[in-house]
C-alpha positions as CSV (number, residue, x, y, z in Angstrom):
1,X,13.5,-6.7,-4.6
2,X,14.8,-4.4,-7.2
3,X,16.0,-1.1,-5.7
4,X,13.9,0.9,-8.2
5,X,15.2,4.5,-6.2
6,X,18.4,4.3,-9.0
7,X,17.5,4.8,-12.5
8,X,18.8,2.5,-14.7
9,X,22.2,3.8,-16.4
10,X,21.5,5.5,-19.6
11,X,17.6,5.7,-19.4
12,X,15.4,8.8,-17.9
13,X,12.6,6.4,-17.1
14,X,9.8,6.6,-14.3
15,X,11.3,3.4,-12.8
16,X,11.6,5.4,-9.5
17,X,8.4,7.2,-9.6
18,X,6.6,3.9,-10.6
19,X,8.3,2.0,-7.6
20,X,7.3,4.8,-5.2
21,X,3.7,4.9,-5.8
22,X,3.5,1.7,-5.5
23,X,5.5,1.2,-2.6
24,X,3.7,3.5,-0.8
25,X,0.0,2.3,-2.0
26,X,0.7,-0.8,-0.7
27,X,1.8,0.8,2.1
28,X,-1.7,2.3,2.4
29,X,-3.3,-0.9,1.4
30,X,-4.2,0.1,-1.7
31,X,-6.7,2.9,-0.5
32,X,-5.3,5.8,-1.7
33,X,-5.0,6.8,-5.3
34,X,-2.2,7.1,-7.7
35,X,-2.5,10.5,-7.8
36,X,-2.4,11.3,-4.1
37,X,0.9,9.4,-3.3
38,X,2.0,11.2,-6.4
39,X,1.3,14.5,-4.5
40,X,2.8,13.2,-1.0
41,X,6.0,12.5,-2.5
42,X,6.1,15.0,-4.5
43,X,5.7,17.0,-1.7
44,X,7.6,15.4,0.8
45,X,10.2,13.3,-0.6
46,X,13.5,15.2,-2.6
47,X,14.7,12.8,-4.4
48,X,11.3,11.7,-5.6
49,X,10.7,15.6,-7.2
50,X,14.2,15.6,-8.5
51,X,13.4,12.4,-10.4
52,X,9.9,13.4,-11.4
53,X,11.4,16.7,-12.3
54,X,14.1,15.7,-14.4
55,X,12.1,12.9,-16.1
56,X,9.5,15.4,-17.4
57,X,10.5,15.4,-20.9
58,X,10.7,12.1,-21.5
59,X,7.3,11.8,-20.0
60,X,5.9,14.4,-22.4
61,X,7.7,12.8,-25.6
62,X,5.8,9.5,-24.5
63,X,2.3,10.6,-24.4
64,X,2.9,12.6,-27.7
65,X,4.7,9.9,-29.5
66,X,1.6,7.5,-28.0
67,X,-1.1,9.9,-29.3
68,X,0.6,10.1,-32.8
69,X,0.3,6.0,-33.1
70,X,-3.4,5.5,-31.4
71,X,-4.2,8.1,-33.6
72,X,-3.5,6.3,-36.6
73,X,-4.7,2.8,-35.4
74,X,-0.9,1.9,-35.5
75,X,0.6,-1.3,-32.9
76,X,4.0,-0.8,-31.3
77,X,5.0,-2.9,-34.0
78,X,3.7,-1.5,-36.8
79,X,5.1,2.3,-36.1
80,X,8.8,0.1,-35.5
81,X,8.0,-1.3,-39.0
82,X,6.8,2.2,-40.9
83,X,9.9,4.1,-39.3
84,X,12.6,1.8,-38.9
85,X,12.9,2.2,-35.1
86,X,13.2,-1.5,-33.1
87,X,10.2,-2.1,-31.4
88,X,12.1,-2.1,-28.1
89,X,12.9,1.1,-28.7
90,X,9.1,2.1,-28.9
91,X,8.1,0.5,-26.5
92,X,11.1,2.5,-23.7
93,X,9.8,5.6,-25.7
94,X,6.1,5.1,-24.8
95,X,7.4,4.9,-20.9
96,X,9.5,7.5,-21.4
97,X,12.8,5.5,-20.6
98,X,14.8,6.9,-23.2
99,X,18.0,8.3,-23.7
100,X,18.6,12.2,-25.0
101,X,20.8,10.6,-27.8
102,X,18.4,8.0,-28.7
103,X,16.0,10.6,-28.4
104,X,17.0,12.6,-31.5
105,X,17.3,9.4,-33.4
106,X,14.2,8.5,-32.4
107,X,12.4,11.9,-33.9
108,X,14.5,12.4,-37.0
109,X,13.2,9.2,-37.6
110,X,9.1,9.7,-36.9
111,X,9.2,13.0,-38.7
112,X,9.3,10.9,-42.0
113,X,6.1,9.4,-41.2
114,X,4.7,13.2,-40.7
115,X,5.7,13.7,-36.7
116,X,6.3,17.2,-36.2
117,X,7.1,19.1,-32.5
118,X,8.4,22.2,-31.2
119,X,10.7,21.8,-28.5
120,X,10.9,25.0,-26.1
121,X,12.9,25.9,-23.0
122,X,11.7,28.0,-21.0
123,X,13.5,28.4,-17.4
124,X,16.1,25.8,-18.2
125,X,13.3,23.4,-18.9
126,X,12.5,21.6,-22.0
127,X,8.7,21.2,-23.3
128,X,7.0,19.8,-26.4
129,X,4.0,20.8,-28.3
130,X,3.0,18.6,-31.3
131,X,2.5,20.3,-34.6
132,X,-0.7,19.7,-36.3
């Protein structure tokens, strides 16, 4: 089994987070939800809030970046197409398993197709709002 605890090098991805919950639902036979082994190891586990903590950014990027394509009735493929991003690349970005520097390419590519955020830090953390 892939030892999902180590991110993999270059990417800020919920790998971890995704291998915990499941570990410990099946654990748990399934019977508890996603959301309360989210809060146990949260809770609990240090290395699991460090993770979920640092990957926060790249988890809000995602559901923007998802919102902006469902929105507009677009495929993976066809936002890869319209901004000139691979469709790899989308596709890491929707599960927030991208790098910072691929990040900014990333945007300064969307914001031709009308993409707009404002990135604040606040406490030494980064959030996004979308611009209408």
């Amino acid at each position: 089994m892939t030892d999902h605890r180590q991110p993999r090098p270059g990417f800020v991805g919920t790998d971890y987070a995704a291998a915990r919950i499941a570990d410990l639902s099946a654990k748990y036979g399934g019977a508890r939800t996603a959301e309360e082994v989210h809060a146990e190891s949260y809770d609990n586990d240090p290395e699991y809030r460090a993770h979920w903590d640092r990957t926060r950014f790249a988890r809000q990027l995602a559901l923007h970046v998802l919102h902006f394509r469902t929105e507009r009735g677009l495929t993976q493929a066809d936002l890869a197409e319209q901004s000139g991003v691979p469709a790899t690349t989308i596709e890491r970005l929707e599960l927030g398993e991208s790098e910072p520097l691929m990040l900014m390419w990333v945007l300064r590519r969307l914001s031709t197709l009308g993409l707009r955020f404002h990135i604040v830090v606040a406490d030494g953390e980064p959030s996004l709002t979308r611009s209408p």
